[in-house]
Residue frames as a rotation matrix with the C-alpha (Angstrom) as fourth column:
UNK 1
0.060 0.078 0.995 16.64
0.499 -0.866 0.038 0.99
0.865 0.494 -0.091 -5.27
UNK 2
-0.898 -0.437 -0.057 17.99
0.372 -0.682 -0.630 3.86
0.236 -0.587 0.775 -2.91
UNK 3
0.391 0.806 -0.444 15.06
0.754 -0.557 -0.348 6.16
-0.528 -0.199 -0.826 -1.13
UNK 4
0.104 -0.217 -0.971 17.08
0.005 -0.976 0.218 8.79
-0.995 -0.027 -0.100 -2.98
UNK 5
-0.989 -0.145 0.039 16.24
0.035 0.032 0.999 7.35
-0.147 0.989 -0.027 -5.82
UNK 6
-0.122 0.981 0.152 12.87
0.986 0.103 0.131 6.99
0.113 0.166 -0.980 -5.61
UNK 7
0.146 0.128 -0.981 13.13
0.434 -0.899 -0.052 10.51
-0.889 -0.418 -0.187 -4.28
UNK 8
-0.804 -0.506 -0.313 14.99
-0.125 -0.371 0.920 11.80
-0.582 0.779 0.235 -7.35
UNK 9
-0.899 0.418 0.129 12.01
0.281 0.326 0.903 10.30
0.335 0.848 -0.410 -9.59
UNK 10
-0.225 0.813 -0.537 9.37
0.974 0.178 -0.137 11.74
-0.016 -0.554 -0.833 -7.62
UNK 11
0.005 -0.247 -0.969 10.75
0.100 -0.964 0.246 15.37
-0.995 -0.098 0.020 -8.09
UNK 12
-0.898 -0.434 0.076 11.19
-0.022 0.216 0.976 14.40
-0.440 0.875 -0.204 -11.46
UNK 13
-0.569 0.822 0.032 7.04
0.273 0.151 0.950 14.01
0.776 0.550 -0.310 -12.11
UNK 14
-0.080 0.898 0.432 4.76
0.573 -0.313 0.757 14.20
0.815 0.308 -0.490 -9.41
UNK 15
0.380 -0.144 -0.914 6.30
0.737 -0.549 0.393 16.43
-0.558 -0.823 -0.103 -7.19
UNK 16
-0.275 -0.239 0.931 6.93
0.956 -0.169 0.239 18.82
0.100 0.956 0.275 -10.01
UNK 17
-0.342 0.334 0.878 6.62
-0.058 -0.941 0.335 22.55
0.938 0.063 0.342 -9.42
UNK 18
0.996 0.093 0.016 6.83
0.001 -0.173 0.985 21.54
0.095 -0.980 -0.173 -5.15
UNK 19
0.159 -0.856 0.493 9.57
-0.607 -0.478 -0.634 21.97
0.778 -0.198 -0.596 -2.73
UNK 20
0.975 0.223 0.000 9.05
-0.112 0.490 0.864 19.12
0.193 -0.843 0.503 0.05
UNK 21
0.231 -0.913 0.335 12.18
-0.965 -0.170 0.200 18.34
-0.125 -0.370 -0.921 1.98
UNK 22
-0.702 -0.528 -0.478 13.90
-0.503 0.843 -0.192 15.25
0.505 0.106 -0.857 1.82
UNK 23
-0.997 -0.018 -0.073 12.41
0.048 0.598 -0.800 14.51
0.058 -0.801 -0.596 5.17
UNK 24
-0.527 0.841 0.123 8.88
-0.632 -0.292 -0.718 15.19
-0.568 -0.456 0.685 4.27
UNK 25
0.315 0.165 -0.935 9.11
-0.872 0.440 -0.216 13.09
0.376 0.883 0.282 1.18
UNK 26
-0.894 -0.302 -0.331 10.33
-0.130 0.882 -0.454 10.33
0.429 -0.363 -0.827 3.06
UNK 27
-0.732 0.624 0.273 7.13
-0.213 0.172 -0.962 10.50
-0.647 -0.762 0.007 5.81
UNK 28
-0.135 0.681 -0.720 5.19
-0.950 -0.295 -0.101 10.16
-0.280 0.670 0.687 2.19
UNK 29
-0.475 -0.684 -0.554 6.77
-0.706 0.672 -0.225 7.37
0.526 0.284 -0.802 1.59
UNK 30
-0.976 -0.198 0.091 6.28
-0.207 0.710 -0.673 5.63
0.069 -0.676 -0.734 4.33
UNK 31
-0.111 0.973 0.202 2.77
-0.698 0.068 -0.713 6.48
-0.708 -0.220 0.671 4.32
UNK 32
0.531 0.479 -0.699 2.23
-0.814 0.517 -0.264 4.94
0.235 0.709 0.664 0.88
UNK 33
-0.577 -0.579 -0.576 4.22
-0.580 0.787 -0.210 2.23
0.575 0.213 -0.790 2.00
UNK 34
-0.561 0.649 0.513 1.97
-0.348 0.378 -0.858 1.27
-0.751 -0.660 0.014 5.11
UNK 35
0.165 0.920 -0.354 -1.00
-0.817 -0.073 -0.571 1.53
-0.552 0.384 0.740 2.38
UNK 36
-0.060 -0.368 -0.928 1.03
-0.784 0.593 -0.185 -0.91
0.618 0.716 -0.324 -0.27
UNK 37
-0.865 0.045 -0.500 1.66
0.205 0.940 -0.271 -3.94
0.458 -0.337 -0.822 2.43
UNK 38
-0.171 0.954 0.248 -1.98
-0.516 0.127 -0.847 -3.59
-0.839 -0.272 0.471 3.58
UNK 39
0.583 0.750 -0.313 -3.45
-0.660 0.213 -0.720 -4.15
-0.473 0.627 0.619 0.18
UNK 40
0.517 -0.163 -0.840 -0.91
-0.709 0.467 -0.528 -6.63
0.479 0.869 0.126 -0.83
UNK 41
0.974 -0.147 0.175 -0.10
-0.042 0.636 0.771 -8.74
-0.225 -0.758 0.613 2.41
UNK 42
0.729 -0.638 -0.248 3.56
-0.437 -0.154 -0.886 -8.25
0.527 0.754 -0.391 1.00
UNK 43
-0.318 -0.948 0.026 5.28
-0.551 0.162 -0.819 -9.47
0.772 -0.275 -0.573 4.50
UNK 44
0.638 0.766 -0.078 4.51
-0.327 0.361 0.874 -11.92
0.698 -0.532 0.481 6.89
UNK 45
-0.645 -0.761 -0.072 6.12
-0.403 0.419 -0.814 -13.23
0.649 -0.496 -0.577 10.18
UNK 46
0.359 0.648 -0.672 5.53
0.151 0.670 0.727 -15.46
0.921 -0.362 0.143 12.92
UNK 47
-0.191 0.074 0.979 5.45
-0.863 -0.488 -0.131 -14.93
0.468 -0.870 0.157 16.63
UNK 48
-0.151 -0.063 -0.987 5.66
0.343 0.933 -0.112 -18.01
0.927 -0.355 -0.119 19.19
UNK 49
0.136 0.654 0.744 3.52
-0.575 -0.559 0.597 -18.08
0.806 -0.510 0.300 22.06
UNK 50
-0.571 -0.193 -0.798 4.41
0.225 0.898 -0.378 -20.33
0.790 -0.396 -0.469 25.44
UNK 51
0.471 0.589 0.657 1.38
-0.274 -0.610 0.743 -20.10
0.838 -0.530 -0.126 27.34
UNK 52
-0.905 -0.227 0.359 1.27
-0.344 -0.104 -0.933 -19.75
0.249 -0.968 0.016 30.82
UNK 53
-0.392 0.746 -0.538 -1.70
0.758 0.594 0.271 -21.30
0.522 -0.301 -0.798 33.27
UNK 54
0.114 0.991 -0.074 -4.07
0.959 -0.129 -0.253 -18.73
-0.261 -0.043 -0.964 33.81
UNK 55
-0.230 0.036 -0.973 -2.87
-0.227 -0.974 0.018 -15.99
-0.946 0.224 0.232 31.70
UNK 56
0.222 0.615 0.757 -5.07
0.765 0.371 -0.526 -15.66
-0.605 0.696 -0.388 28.83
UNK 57
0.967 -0.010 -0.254 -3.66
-0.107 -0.923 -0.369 -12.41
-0.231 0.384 -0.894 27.16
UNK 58
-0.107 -0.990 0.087 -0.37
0.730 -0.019 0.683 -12.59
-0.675 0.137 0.725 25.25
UNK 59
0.771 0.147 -0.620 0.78
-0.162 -0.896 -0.414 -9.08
-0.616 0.419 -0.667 23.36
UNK 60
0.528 -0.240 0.815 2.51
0.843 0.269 -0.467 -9.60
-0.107 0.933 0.344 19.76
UNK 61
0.902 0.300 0.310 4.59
0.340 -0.937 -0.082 -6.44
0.266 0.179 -0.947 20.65
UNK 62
-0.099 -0.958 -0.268 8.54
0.355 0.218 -0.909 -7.50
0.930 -0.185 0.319 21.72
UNK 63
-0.062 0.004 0.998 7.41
-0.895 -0.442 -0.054 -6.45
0.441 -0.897 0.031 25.60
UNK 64
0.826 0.551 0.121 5.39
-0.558 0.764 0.325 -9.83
0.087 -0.335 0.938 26.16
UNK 65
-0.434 -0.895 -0.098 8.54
-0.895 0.416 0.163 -12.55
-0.105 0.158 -0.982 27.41
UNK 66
-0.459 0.004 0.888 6.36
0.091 0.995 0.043 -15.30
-0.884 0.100 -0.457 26.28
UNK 67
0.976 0.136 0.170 5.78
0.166 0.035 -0.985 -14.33
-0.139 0.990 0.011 23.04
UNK 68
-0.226 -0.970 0.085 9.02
0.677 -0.093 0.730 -14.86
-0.701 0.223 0.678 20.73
UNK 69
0.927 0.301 0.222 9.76
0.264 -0.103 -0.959 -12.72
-0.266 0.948 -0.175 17.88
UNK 70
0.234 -0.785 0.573 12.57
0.920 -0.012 -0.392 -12.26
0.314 0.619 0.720 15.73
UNK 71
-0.155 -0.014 -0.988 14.56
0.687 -0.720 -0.098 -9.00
-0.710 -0.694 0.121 17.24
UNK 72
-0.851 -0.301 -0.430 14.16
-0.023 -0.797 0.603 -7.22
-0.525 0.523 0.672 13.95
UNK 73
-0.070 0.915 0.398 10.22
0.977 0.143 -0.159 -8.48
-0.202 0.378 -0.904 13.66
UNK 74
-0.901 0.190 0.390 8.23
-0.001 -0.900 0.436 -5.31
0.434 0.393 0.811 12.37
UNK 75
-0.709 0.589 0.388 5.38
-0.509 -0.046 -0.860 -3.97
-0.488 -0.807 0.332 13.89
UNK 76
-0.664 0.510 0.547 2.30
0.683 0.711 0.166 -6.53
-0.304 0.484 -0.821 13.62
UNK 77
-0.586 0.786 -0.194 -0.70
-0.763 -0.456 0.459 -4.89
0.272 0.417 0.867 11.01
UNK 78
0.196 0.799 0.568 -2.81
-0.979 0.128 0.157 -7.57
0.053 -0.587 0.808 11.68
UNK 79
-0.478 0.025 0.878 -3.29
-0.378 0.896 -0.232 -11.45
-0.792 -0.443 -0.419 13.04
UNK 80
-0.484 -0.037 -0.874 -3.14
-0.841 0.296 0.453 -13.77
0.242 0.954 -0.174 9.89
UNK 81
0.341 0.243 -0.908 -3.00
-0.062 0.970 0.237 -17.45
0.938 -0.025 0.346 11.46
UNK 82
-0.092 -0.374 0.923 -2.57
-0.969 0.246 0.003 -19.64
-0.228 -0.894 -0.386 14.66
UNK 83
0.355 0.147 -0.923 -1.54
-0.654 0.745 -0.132 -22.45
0.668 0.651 0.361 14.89
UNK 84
0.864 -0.142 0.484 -1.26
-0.369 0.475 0.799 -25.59
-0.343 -0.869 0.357 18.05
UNK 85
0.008 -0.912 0.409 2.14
-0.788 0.246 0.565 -27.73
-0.616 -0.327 -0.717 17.96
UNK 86
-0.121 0.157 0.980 0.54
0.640 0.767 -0.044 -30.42
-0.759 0.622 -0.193 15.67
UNK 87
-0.873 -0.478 0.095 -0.26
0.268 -0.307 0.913 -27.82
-0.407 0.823 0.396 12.93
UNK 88
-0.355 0.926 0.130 -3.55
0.934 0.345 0.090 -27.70
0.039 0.154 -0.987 13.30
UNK 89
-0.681 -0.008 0.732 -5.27
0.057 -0.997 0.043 -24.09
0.730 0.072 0.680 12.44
UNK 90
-0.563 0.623 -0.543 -7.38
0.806 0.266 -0.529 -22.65
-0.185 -0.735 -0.652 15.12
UNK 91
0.084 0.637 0.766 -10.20
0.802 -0.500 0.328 -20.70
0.592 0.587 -0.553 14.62
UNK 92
-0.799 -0.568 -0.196 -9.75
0.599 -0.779 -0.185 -16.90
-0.047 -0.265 0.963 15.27
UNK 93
-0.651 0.754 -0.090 -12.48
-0.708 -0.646 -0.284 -14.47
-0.272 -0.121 0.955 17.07
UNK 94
-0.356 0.784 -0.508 -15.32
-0.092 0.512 0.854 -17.46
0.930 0.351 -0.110 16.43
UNK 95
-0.230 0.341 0.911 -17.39
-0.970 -0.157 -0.186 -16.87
0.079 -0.927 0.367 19.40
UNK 96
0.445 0.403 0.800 -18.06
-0.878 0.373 0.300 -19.99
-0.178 -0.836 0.519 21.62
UNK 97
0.872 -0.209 -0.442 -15.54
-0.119 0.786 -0.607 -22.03
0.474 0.582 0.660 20.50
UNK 98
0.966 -0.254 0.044 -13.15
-0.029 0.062 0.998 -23.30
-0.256 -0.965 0.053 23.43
UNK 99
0.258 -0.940 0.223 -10.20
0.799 0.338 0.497 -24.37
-0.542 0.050 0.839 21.42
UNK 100
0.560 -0.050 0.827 -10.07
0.761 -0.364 -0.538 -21.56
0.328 0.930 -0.166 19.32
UNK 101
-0.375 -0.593 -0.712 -8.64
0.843 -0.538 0.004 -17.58
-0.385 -0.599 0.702 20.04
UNK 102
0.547 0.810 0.210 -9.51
0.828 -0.561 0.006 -14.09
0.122 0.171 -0.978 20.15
UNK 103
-0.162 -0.848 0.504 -8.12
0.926 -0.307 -0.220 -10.70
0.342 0.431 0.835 19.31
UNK 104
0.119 0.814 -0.569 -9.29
0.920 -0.305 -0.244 -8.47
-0.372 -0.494 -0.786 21.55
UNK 105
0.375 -0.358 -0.855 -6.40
-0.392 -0.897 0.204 -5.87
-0.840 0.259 -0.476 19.91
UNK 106
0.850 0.034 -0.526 -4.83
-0.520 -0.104 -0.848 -5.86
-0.084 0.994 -0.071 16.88
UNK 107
0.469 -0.825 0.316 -1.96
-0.743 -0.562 -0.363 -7.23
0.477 -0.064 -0.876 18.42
UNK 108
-0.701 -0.138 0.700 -2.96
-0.620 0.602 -0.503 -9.63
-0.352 -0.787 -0.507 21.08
UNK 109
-0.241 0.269 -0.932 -4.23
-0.377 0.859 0.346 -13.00
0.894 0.435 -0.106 21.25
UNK 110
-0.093 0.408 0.908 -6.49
-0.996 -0.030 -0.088 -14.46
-0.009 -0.913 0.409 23.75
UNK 111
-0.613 -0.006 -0.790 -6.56
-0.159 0.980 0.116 -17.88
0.774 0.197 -0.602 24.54
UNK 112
0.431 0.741 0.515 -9.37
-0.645 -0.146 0.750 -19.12
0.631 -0.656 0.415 26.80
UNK 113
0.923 -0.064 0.379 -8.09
-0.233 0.693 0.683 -22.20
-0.306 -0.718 0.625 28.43
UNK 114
0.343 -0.890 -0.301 -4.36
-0.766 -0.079 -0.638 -21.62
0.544 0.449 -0.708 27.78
UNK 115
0.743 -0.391 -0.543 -2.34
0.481 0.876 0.026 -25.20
0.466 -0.280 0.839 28.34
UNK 116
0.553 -0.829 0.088 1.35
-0.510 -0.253 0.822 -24.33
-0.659 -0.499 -0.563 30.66
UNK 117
0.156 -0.966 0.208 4.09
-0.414 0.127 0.901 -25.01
-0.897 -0.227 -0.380 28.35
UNK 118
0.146 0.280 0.949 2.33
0.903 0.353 -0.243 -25.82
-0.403 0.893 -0.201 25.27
UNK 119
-0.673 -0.566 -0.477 3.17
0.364 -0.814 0.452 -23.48
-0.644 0.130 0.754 22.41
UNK 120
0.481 0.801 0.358 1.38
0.701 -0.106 -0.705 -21.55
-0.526 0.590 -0.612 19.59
UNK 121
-0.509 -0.850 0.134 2.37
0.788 -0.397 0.471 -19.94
-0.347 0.346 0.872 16.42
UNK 122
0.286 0.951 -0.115 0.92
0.297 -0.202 -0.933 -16.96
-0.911 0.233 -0.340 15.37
UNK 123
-0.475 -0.678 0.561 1.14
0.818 -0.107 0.565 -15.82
-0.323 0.727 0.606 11.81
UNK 124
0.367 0.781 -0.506 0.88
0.698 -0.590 -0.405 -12.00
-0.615 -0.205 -0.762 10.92
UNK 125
0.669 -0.256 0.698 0.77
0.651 -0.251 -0.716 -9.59
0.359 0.933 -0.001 8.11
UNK 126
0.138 -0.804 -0.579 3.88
0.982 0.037 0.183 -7.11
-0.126 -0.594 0.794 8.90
UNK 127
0.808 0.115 -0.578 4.65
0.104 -0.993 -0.052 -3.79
-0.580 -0.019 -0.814 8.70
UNK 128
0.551 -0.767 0.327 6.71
0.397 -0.103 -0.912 -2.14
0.734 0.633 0.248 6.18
UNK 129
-0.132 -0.766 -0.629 10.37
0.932 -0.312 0.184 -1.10
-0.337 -0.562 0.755 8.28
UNK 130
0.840 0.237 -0.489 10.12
0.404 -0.874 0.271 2.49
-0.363 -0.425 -0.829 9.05
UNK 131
0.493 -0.744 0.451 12.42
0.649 -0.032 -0.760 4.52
0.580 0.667 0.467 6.72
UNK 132
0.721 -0.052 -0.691 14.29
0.548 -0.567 0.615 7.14
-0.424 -0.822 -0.380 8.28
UNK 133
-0.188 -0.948 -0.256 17.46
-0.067 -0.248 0.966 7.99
-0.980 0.199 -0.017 5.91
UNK 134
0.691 0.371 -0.620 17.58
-0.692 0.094 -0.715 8.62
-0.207 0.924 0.322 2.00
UNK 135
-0.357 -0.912 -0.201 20.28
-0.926 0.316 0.209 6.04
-0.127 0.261 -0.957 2.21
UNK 136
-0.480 0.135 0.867 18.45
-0.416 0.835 -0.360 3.29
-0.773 -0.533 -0.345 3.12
UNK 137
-0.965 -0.260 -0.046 16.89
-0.199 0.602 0.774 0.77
-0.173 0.755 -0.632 0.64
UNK 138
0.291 0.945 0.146 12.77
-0.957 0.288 0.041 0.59
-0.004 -0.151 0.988 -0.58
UNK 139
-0.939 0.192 0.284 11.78
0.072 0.921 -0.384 -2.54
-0.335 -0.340 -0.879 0.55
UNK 140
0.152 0.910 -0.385 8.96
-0.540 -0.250 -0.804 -2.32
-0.828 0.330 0.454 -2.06
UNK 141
0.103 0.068 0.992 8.52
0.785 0.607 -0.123 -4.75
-0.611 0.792 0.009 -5.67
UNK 142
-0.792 -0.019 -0.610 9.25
-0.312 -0.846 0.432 -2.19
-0.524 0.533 0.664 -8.32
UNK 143
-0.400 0.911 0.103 6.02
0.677 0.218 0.703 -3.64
0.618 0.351 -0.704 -9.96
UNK 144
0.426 0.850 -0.310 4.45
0.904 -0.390 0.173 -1.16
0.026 -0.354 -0.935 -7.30
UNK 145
-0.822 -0.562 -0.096 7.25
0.540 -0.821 0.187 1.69
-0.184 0.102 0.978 -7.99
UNK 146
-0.883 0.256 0.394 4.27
0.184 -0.582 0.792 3.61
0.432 0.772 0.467 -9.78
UNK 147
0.384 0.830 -0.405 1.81
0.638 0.078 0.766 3.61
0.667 -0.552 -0.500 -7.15
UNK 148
-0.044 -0.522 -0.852 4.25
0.938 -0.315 0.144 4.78
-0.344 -0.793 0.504 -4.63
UNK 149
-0.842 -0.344 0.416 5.22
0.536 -0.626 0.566 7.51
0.066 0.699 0.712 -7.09
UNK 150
-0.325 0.916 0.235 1.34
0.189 -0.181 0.965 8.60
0.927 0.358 -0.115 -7.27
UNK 151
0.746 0.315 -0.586 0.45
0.652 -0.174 0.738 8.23
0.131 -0.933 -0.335 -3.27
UNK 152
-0.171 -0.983 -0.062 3.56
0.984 -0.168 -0.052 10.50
0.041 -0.070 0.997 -3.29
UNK 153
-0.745 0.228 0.627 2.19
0.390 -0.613 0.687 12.64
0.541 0.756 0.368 -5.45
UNK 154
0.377 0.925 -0.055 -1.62
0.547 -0.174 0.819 12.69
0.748 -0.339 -0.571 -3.32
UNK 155
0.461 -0.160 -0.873 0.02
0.880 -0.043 0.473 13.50
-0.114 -0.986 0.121 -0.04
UNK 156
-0.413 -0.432 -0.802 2.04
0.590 -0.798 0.126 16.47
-0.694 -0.421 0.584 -1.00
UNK 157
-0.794 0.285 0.537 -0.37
0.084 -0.823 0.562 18.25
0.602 0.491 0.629 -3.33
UNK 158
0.541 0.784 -0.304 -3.20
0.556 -0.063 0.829 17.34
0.631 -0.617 -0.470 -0.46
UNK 159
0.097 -0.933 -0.346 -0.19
0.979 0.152 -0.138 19.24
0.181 -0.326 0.928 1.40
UNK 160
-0.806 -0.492 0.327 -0.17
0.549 -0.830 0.103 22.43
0.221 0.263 0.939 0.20
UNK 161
-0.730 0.674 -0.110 -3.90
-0.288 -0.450 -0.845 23.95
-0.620 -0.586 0.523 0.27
UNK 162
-0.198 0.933 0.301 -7.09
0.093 0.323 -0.942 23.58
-0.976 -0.158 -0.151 -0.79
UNK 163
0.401 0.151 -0.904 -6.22
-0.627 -0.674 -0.391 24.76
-0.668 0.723 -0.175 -4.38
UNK 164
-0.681 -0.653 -0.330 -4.87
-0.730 0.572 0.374 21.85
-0.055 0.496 -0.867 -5.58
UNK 165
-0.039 0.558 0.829 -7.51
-0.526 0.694 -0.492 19.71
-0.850 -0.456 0.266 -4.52
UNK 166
0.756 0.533 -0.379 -7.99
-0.647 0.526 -0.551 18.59
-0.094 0.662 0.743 -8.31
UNK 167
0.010 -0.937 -0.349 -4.59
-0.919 0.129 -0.372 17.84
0.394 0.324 -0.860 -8.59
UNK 168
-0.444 -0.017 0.896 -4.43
-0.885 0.168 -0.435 16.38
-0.143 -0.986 -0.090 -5.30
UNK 169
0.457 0.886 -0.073 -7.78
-0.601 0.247 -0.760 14.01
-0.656 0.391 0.646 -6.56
UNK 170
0.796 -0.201 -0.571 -6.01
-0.489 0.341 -0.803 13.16
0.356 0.918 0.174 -10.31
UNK 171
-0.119 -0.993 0.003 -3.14
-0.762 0.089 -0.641 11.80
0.636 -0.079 -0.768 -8.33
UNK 172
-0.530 0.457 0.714 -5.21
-0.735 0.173 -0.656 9.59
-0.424 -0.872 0.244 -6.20
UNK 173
0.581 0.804 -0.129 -6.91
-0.690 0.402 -0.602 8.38
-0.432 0.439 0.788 -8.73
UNK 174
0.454 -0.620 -0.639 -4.03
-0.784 0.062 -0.617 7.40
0.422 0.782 -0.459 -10.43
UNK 175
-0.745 -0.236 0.623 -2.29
-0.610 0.620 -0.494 5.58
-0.270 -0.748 -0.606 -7.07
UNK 176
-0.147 0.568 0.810 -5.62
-0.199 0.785 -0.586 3.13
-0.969 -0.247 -0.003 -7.24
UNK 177
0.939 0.335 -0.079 -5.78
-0.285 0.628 -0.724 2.42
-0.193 0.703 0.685 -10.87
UNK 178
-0.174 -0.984 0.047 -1.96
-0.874 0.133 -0.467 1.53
0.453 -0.123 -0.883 -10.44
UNK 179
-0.460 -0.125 0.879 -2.87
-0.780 0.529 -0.333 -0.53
-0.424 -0.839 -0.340 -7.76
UNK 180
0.282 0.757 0.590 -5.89
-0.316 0.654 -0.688 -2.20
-0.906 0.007 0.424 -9.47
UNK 181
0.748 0.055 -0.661 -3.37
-0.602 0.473 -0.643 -3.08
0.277 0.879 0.387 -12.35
UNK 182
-0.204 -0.907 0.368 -1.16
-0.942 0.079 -0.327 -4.90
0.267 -0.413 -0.871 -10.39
UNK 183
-0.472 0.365 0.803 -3.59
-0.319 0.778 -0.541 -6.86
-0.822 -0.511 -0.251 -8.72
UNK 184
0.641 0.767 0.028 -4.91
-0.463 0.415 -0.783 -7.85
-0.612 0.489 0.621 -12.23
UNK 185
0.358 -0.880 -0.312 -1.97
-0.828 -0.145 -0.542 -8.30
0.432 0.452 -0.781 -13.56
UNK 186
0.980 0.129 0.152 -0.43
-0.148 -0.039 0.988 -10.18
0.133 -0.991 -0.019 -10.60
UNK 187
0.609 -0.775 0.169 2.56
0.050 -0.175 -0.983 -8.82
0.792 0.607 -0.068 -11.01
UNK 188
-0.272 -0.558 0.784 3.60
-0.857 -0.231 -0.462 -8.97
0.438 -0.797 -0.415 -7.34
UNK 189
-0.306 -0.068 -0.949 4.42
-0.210 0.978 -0.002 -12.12
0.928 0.199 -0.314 -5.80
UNK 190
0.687 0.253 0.681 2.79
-0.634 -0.250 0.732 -12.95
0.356 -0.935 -0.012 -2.02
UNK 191
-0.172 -0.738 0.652 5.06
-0.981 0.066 -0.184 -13.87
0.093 -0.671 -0.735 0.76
UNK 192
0.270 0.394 -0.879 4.76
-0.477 0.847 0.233 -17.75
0.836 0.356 0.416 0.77
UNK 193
-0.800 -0.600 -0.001 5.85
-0.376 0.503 -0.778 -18.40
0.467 -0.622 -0.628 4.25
UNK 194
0.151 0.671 0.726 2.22
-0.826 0.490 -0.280 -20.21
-0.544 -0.557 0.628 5.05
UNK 195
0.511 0.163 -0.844 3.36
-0.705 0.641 -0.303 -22.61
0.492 0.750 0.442 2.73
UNK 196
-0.468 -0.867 -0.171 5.96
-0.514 0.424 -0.746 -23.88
0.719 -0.262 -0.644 5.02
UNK 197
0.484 0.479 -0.733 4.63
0.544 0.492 0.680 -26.69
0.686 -0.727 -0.022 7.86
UNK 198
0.665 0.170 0.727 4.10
-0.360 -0.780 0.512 -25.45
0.654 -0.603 -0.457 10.83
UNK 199
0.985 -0.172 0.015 6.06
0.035 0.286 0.958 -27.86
-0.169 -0.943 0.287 12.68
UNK 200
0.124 -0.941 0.315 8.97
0.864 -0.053 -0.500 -26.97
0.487 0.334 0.807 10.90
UNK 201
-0.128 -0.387 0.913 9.00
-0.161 -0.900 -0.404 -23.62
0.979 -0.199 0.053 12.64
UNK 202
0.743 0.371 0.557 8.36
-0.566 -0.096 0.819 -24.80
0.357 -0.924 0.138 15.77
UNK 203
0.634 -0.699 -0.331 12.04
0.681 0.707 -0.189 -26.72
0.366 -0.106 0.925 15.55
């Protein structure tokens, strides 16, 4: 589905009797998209780490040249897994534990006693891609079309003024009991790349 479709169906109900622009209905979007792959881990990727000997900070952020990522990675929402070269998980933010790692940002990974040349994978929940064009394609399950539609709906009657507020409210509500039939449902499938061995991605 087009953003100018989703647009089209959004004017169509709960943008009804507004006037947003294209381009403000898009920044809606996006918001309710951010919110959607939070609460439904919808994308994951992975990030390869080659430490260095005594640098204990690696950023998850396409600056860092010993972290890899994929050139079209997405920004990271938050640190899922790690994982050593055998496949073993390490424990994450578990205070006094040498082999493990720590997040001091959302972003970065600490390693206390990083090995030279040894690698680590990390695995992390993604951002939705930043729309920017009504051409461009949702990158959303239509199982969550109707949520979107609804956070749409919050954001641009919370938009307008303080007189809507019920509106604003009944549309809100609506986005989270959407949401909380989905997840009961489970009508949306989760990304399944932890299923894959780790040392397959380290080939």
């Amino acid at each position: 589905m087009l953003i100018s479709e989703v647009i089209n169906l959004a004017r169509s109900g709960e943008l009804n009797n507004l006037s947003p622009s294209d381009a403000r209905v898009i920044n809606y979007i996006n918001l309710g998209m951010i919110e959607l792959y939070k609460r439904f881990q919808l994308r994951s990727a992975e990030a390869i780490i080659t430490m260095e000997e005594g640098s204990t900070t690696y950023t998850l952020d396409q600056t860092d040249t010993r972290v890899q990522m994929d050139s079209t990675a997405l920004d990271v929402m938050a640190i899922q897994e790690v994982y050593d070269e055998s496949g073993a998980n390490l424990s994450i933010n578990v205070e006094n534990d040498e082999l493990g790692v720590m997040t001091p940002m959302f972003n970065q990974i600490q390693i206390p006693n990083p090995a030279d040349g040894e690698v680590l994978g990390v695995l992390y929940l993604a951002a939705p891609k930043y729309i920017t064009d009504v051409s461009e394609t949702l990158q959303l399950p239509l199982s969550l079309l109707e949520a979107l539609l609804h956070y749409i709906g919050y954001r641009a009657h919370g938009a307008v003024d303080g007189k809507v507020e019920a509106e604003t409210t009944t549309h809100y509500q609506k986005f989270e009991a959407s949401v909380a039939r989905a997840e009961l449902l489970g009508v949306v499938t989760m990304d399944d790349v932890a299923d894959r061995s780790t040392q397959e991605r380290f080939l």
